[in-house]
TORKOL-332481 format. One record per residue (C-alpha): residue in one letter; x, y, z. Coordinates in nm, 2 decimals. Layout:
+--------+--------+--------+--------+
! residu !     px !     py !     pz !
+--------+--------+--------+--------+
!      a !      X !      Y !      Z !
...
+--------+--------+--------+--------+
REM end
This chain:
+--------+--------+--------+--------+
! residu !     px !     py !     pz !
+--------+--------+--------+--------+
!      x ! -11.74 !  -2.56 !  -4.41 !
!      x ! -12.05 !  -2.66 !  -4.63 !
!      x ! -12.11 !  -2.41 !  -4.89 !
!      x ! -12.47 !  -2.25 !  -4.86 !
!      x ! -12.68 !  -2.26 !  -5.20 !
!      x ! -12.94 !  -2.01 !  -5.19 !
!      x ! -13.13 !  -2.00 !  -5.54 !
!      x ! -13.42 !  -1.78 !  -5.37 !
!      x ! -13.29 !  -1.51 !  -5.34 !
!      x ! -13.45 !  -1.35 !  -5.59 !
!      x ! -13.79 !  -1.41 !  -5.45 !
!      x ! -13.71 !  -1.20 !  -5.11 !
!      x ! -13.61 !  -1.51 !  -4.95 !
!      x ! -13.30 !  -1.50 !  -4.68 !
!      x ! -13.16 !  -1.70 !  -4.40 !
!      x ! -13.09 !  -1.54 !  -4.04 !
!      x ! -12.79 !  -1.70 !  -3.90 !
!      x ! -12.84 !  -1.89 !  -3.57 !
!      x ! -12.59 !  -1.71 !  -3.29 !
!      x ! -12.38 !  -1.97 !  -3.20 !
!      x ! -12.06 !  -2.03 !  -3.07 !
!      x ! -11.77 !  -2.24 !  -3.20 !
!      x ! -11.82 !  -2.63 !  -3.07 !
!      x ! -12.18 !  -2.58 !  -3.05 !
!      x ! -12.41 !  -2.80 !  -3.22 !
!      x ! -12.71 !  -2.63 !  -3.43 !
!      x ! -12.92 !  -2.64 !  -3.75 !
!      x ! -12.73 !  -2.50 !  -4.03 !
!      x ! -12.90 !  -2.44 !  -4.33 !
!      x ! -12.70 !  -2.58 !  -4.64 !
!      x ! -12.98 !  -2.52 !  -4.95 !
!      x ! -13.29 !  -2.32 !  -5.01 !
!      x ! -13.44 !  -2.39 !  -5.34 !
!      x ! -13.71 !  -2.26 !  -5.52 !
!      x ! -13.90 !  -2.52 !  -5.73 !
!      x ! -13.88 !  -2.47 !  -6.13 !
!      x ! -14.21 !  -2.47 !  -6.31 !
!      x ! -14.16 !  -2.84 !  -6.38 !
!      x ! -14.07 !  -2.96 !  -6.05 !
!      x ! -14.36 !  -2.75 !  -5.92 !
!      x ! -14.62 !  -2.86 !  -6.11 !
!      x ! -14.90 !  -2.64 !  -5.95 !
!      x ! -14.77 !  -2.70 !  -5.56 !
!      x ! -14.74 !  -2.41 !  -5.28 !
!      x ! -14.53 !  -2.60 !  -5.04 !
!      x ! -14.23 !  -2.57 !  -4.82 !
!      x ! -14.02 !  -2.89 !  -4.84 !
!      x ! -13.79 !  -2.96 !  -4.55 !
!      x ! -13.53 !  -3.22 !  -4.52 !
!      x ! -13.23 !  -3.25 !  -4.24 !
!      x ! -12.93 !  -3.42 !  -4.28 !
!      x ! -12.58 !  -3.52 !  -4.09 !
!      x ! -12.24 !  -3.49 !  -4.17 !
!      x ! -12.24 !  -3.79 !  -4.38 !
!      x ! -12.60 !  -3.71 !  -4.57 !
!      x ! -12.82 !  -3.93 !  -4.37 !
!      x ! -13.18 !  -3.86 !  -4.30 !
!      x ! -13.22 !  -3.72 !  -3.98 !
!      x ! -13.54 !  -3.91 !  -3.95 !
!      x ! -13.78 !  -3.73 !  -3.61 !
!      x ! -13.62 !  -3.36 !  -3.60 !
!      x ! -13.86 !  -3.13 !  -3.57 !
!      x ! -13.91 !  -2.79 !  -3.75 !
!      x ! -14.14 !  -2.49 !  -3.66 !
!      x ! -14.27 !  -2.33 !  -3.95 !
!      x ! -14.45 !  -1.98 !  -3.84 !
!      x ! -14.64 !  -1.72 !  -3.95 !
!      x ! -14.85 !  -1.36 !  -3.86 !
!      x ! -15.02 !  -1.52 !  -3.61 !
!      x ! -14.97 !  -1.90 !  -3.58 !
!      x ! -14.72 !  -2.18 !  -3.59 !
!      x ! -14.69 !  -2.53 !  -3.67 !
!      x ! -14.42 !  -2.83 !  -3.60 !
!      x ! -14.35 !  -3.07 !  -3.87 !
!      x ! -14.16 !  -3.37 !  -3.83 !
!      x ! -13.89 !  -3.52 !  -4.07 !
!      x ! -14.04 !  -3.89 !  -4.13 !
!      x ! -14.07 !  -3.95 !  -4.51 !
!      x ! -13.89 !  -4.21 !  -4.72 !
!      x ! -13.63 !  -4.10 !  -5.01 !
!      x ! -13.70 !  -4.00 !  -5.25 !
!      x ! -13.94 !  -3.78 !  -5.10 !
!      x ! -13.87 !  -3.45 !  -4.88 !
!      x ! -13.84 !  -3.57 !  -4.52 !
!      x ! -14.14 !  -3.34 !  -4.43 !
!      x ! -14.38 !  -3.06 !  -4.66 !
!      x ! -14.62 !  -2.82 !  -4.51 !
!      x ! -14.85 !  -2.64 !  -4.76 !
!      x ! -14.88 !  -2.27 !  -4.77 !
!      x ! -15.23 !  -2.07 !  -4.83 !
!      x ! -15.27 !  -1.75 !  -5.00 !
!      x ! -15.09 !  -1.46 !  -4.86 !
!      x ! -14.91 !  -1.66 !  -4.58 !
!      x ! -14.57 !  -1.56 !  -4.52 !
!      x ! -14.37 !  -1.84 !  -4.35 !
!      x ! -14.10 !  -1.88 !  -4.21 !
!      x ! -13.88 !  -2.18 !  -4.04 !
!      x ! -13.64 !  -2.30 !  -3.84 !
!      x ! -13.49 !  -2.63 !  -3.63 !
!      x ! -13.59 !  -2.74 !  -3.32 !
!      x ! -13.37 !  -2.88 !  -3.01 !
!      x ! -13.11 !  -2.65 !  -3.12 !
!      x ! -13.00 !  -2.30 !  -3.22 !
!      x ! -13.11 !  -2.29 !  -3.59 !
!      x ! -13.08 !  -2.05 !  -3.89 !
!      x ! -13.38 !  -1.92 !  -4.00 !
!      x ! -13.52 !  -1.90 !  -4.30 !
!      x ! -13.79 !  -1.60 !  -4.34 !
!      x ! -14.01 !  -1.49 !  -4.66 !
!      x ! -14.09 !  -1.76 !  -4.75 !
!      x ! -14.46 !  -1.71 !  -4.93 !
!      x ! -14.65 !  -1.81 !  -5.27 !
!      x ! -14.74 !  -1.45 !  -5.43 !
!      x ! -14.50 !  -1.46 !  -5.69 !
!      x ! -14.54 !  -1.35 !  -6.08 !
!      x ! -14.64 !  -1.66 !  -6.30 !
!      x ! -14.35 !  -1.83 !  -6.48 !
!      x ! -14.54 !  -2.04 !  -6.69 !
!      x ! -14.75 !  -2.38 !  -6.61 !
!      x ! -14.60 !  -2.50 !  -6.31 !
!      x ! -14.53 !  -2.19 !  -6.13 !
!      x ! -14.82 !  -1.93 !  -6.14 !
!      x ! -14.94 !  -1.67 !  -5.86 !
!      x ! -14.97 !  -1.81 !  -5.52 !
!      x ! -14.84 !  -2.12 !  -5.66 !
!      x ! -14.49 !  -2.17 !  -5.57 !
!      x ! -14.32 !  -2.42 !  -5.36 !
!      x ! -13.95 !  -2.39 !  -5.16 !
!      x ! -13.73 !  -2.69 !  -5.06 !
!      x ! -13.52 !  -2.64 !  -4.78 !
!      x ! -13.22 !  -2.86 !  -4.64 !
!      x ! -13.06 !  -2.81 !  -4.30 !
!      x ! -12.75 !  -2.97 !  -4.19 !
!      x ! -12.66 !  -3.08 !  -3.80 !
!      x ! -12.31 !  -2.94 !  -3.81 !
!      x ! -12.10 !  -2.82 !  -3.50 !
!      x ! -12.04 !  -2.44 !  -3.50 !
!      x ! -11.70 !  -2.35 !  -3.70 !
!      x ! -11.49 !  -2.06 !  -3.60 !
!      x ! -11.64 !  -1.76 !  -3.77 !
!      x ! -11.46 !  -1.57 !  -4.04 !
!      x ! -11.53 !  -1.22 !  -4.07 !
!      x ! -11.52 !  -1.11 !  -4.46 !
!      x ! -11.49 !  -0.76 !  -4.55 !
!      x ! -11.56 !  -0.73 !  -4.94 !
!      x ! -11.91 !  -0.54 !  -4.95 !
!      x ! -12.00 !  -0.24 !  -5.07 !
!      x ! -12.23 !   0.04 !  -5.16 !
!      x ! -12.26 !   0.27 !  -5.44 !
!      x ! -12.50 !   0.51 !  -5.58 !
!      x ! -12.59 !   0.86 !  -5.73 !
!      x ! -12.68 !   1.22 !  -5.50 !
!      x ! -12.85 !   1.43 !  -5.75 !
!      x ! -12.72 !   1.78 !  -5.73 !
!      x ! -12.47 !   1.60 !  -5.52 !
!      x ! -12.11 !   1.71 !  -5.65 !
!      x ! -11.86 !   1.82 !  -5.48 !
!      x ! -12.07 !   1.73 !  -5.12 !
!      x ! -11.88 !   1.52 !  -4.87 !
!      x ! -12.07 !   1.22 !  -4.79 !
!      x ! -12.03 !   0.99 !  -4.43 !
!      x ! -12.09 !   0.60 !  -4.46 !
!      x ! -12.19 !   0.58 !  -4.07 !
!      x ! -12.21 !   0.22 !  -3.92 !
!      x ! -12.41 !   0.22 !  -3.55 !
!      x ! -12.39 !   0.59 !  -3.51 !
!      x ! -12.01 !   0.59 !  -3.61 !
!      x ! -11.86 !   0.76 !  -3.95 !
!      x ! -11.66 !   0.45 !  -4.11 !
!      x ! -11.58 !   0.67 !  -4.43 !
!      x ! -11.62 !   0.96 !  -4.63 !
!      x ! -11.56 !   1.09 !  -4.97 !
!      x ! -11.65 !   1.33 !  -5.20 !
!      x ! -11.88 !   1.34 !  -5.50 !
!      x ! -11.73 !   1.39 !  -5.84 !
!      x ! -11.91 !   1.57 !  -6.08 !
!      x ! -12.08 !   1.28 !  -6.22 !
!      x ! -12.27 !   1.30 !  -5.90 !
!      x ! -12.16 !   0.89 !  -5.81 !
!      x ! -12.00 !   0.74 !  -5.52 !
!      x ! -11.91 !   0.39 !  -5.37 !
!      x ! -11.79 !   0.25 !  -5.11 !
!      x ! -11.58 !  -0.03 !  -5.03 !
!      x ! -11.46 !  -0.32 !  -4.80 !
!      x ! -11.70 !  -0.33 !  -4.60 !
!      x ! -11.75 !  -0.60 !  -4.34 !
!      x ! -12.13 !  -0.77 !  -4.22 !
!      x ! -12.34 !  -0.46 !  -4.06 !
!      x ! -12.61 !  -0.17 !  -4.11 !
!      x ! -12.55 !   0.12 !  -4.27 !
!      x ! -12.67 !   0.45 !  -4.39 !
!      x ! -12.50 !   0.67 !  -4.59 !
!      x ! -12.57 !   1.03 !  -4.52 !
!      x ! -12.44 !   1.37 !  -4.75 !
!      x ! -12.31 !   1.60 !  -4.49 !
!      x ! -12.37 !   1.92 !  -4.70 !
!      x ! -12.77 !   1.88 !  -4.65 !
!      x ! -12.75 !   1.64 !  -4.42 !
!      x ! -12.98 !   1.40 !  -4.67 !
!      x ! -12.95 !   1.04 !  -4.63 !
!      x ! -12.96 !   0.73 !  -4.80 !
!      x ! -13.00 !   0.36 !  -4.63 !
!      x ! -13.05 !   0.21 !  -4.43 !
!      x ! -12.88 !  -0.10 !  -4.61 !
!      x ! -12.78 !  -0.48 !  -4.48 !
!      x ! -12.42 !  -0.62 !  -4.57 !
!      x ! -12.31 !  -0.95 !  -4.50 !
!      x ! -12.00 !  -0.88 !  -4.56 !
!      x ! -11.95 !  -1.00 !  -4.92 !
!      x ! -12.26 !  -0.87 !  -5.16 !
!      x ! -12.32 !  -0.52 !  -5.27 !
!      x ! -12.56 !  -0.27 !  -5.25 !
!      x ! -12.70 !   0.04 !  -5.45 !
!      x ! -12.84 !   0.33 !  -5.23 !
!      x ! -12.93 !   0.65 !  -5.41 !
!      x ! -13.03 !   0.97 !  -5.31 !
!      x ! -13.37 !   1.13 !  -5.36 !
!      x ! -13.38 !   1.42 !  -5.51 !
!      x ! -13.31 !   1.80 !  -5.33 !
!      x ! -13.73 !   1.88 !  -5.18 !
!      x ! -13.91 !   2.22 !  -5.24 !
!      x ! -13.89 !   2.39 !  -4.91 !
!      x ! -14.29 !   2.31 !  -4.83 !
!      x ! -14.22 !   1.89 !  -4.85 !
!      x ! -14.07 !   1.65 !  -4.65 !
!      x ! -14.04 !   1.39 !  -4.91 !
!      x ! -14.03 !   1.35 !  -5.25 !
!      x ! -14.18 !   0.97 !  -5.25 !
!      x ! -14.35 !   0.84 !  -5.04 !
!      x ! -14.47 !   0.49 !  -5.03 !
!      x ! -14.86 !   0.41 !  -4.84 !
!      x ! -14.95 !   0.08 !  -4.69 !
!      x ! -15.25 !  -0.01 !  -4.55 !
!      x ! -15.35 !  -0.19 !  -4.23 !
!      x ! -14.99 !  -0.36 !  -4.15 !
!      x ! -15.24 !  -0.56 !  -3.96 !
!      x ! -15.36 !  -0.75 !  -4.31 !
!      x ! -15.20 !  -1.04 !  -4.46 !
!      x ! -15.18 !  -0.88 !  -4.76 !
!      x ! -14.99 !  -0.57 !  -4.61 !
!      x ! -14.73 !  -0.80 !  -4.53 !
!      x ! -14.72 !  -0.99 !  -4.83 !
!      x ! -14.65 !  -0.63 !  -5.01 !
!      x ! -14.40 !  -0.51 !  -4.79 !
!      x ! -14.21 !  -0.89 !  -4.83 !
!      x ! -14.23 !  -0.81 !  -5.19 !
!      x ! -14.15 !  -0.41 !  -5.18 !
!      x ! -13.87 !  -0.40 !  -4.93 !
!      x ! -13.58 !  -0.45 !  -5.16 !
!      x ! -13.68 !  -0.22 !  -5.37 !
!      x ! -13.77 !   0.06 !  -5.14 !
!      x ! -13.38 !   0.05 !  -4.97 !
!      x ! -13.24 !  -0.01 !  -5.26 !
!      x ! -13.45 !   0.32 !  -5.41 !
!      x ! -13.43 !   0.50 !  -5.05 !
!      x ! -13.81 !   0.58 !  -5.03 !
!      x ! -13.98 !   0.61 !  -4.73 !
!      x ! -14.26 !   0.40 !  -4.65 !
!      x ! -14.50 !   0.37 !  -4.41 !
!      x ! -14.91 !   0.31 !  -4.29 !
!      x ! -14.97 !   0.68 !  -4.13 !
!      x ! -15.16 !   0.93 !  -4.37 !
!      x ! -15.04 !   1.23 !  -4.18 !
!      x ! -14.68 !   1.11 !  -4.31 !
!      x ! -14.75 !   1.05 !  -4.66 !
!      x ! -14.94 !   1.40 !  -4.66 !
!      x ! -14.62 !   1.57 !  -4.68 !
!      x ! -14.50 !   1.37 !  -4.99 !
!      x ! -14.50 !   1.53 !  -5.29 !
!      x ! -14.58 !   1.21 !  -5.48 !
!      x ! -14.77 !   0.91 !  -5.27 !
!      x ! -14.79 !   0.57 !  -5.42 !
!      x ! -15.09 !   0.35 !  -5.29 !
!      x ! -14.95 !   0.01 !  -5.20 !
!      x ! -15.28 !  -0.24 !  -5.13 !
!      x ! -15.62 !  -0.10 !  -5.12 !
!      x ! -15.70 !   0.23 !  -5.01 !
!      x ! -16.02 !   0.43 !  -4.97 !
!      x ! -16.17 !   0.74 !  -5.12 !
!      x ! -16.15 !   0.95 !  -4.81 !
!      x ! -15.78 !   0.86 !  -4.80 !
!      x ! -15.74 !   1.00 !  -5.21 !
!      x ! -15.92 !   1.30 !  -5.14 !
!      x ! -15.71 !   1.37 !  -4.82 !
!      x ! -15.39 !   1.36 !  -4.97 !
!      x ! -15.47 !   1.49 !  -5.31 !
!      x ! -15.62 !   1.83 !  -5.09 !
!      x ! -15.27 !   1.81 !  -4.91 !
!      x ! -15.15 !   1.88 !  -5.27 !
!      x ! -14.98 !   1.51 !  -5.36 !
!      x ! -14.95 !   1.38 !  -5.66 !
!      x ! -15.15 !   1.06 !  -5.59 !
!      x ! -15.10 !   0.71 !  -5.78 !
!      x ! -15.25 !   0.38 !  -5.69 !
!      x ! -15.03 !   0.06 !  -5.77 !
!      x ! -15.14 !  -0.25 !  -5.92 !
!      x ! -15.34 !  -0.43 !  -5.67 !
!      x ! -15.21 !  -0.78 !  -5.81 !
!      x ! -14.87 !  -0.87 !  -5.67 !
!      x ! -14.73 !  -1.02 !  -6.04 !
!      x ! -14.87 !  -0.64 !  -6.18 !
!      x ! -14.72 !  -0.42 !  -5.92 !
!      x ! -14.37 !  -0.58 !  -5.97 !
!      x ! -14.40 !  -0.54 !  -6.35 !
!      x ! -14.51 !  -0.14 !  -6.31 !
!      x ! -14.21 !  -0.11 !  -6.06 !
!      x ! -13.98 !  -0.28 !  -6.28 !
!      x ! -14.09 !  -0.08 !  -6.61 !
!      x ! -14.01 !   0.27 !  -6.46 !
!      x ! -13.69 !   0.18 !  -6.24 !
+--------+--------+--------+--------+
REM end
């Protein structure tokens, strides 16, 4: 089995495994790369490429490369040592791709509002080269090594239930250093729930082999749903979608709810303002009696804010 090389991971960017079954041809894909400053050089592409077994050009497969409302084919027909195919991406696009003819993996979040990394690589100027491989489907292994730990504030001695698709898998108590984890955990969504107050934390993705942190929010004053609360504007808006790309990892990985409804974030005691908000919606929520903040409007800024009081 060819080993998948993912350096992009760190800028949201994940493959969805194509459901297949074993014998089956598809589009497997074998590297996602995210260009360095100096192979950038100022580009805000996606470069594709499809090979055989043996490393050949696929010359003529066909791609679809998607986004919030549209879609475009590209076509693998360059000569070495170009990519077989590039498709430029425009400011707040989020892209995503996959093969054509067969089942494919996916690849999703793929966009150019990123923090500047020098000349080369500056905001909305970022570029992604991604290989697929025509393989036959291999019998699939099911690893069990993930895990998830974290902290429940005022959380000792509490019994907590890691519950996958409705079902308890595990539980444990919280020592007095108010920590838990859990371990050996196979590919699946989970949420992680304290069975003394019935909070919860999650939900969280495992693929069977990477780990996650999921902790608690804090015990709420009897007149508050939440103690965070994170709101979006018009999901509708490119840039909504842009933010929430960039936001997500954080917000599981932090356990705060999110969402676009101002009747929800009313009953926060703290509301973050993710995008721009208006005035109306301010004086709403600071009469509801939330402490109000607006976050950086600039993508690179509001990851640097985030990062500073994580």
């Amino acid at each position: 089995m060819t080993d998948v090389i993912n350096d992009a991971e760190a800028y949201g960017v994940e493959i969805i495994p194509a459901a297949v079954e074993p014998g089956q041809v598809y589009w497997k894909v074998i590297r996602v790369h995210h260009l360095t400053p100096e192979e950038n050089n100022g580009r805000h592409h996606i470069f594709l490429d499809a090979v055989d077994e043996e490393g050949n050009r696929l010359y003529g497969s066909l791609f679809t490369i998607s986004w919030d409302g549209g879609s475009d084919t590209v076509t693998i027909e360059k000569e070495p040592p170009e990519p077989g195919a590039n498709f430029p991406m425009w400011k707040w696009q989020v892209c995503s791709v996959e093969g054509m003819g067969a089942p494919s993996d996916r690849v999703i979040n793929l966009h150019t509002a990123h923090p500047d990394e020098g000349p080369g690589n500056t905001l909305f100027h970022h570029s992604f080269a991604i290989t697929y491989l025509r393989t036959v489907a291999e019998e699939a292994e099911t690893p069990a090594y993930s895990s998830i730990r974290g902290r429940v504030p005022g959380g000792g001695g509490h019994t907590l239930a890691l519950i996958d698709e409705n079902d308890v898998v595990q539980t444990q108590v919280v020592g007095v250093d108010e920590q838990y984890r859990f371990t050996n955990l196979s590919a699946g969504a989970y949420i992680v729930r304290d069975q003394s107050d019935l909070r919860v934390a999650g939900p969280v993705f495992l693929n069977g082999r990477d780990d996650a942190v999921l902790n608690f929010p804090a015990p709420l004053p009897s007149d508050r749903v939440f103690s965070q609360y994170f709101l979006f504007a018009n999901p509708a808006l490119p840039e909504t979608q842009v933010y929430l790309s960039l936001l997500a990892d954080y917000l599981a990985r932090n356990n705060i709810p999110f969402g676009f409804q101002l009747a929800d974030a009313a009953q926060a005691q703290r509301v973050s303002l993710v995008g721009a908000h208006s005035q109306e919606t301010i004086d709403a929520l600071t009469e509801a009696g939330c402490e109000v903040e607006q976050l950086p409007l600039d993508p690179s800024d509001l990851l640097s804010a985030l990062e500073a009081t994580a």
